[in-house]
NULONU-562803 format. One record per residue (C-alpha): residue in three letters; y, x, z. Coordinates in nm, 4 decimals. Layout:
<pts>
PT torkol yy xx zz
PT ALA Y X Z
...
</pts>
This chain:
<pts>
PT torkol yy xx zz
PT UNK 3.8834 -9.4182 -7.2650
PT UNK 4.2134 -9.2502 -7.3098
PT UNK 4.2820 -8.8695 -7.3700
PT UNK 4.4822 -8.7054 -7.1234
PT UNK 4.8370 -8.6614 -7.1848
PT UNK 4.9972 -8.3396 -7.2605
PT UNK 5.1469 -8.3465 -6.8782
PT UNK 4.7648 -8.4668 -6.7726
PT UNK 4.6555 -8.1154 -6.9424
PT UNK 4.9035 -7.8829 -6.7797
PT UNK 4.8310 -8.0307 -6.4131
PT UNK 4.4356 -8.0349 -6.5286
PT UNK 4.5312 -7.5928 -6.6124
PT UNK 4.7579 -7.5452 -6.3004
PT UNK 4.4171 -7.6308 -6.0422
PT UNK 4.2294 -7.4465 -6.3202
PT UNK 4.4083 -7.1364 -6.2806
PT UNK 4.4585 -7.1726 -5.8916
PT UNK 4.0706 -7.2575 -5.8779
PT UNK 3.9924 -6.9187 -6.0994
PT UNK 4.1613 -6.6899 -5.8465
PT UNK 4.1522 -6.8241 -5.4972
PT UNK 3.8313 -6.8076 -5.3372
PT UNK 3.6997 -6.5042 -5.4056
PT UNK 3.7136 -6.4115 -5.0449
PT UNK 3.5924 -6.7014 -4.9177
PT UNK 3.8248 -6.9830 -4.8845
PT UNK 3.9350 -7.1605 -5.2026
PT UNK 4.2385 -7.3336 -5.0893
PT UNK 4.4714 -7.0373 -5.1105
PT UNK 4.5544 -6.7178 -5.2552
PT UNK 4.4958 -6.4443 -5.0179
PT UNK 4.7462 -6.1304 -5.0532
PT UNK 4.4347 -5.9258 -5.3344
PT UNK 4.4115 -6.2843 -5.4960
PT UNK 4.7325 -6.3413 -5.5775
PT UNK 4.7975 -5.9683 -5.7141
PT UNK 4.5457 -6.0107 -5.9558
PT UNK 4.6589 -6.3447 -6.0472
PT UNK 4.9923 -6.1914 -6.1535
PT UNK 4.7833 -5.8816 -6.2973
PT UNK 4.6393 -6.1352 -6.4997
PT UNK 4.8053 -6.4402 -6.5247
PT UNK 5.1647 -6.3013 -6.6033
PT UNK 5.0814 -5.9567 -6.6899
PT UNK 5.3943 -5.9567 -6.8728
PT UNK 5.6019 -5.9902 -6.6223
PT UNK 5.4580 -5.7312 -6.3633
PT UNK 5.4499 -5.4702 -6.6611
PT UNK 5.8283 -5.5189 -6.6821
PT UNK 5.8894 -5.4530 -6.3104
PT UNK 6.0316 -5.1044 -6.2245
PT UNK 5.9936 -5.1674 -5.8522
PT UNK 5.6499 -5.1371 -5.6950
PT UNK 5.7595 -5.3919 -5.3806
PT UNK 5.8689 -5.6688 -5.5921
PT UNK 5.5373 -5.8579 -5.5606
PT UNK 5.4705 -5.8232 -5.2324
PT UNK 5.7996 -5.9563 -5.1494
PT UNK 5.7724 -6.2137 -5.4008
PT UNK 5.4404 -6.3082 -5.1879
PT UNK 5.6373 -6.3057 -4.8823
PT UNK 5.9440 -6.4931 -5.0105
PT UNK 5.6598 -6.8279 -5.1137
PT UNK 5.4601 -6.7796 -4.7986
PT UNK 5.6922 -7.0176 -4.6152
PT UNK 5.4129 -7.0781 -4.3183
PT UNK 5.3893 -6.7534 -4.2847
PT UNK 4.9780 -6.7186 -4.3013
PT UNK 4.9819 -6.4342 -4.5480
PT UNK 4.8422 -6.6288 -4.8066
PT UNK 4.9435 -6.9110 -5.0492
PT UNK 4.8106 -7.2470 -5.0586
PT UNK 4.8469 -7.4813 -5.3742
PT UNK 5.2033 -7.6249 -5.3194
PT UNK 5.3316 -7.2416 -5.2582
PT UNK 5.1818 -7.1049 -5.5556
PT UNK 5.3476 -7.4642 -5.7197
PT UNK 5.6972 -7.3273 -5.6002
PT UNK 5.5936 -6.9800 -5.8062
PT UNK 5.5129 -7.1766 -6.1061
PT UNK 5.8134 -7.4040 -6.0571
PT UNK 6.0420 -7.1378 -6.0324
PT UNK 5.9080 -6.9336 -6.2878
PT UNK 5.9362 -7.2395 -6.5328
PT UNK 6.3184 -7.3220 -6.4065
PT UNK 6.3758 -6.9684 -6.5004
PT UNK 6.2319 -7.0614 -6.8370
PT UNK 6.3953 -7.3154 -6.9405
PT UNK 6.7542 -7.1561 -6.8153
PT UNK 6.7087 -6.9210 -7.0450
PT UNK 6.6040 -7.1606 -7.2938
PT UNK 6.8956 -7.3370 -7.2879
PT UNK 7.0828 -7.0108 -7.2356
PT UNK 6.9682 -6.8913 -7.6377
PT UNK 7.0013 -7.2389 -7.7781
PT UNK 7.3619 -7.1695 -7.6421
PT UNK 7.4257 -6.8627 -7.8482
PT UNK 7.3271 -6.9814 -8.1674
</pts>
């Protein structure tokens, strides 16, 4: 039997992570409003420390809600993630630009 591939791993963390947070009130296929704070609490604490305006995650929430249920289901939250690593790797390239 093989070992999963690096790309196996991350998908294998990605429903790991999703799995940790949603559910806690009751239905584990999304990320209601609470659930998806304290993901970002969490999860990307980094990020939220850095924010100087209070609204930014609640319209963040908004913004990848696109059915408009107030709460994110798995390929919503994949958008966040998506995004998140496009911003990444732009500034990635952005510093191997500079040097």
């Amino acid at each position: 039997m093989s070992h999963p591939t690096e790309t196996e791993k991350c998908i294998e963390s990605l429903i790991a992570v999703f799995q940790k947070y949603a559910g806690k009130d009751g239905n584990n296929s999304t990320l209601s409003k609470a659930e998806f704070l304290i993901f970002m609490n969490t999860e990307l604490a980094a990020f939220t420390k850095n924010q100087k305006d209070p609204g930014v995650l609640d319209r963040m929430m908004k913004k990848l809600d696109f059915n408009n249920d107030g709460k994110l289901d798995f390929q919503e939250f994949l958008n966040l993630i998506g995004g998140l690593a496009q911003a990444c790797h732009n500034s990635f390239l952005s510093s191997q630009k500079c040097m």
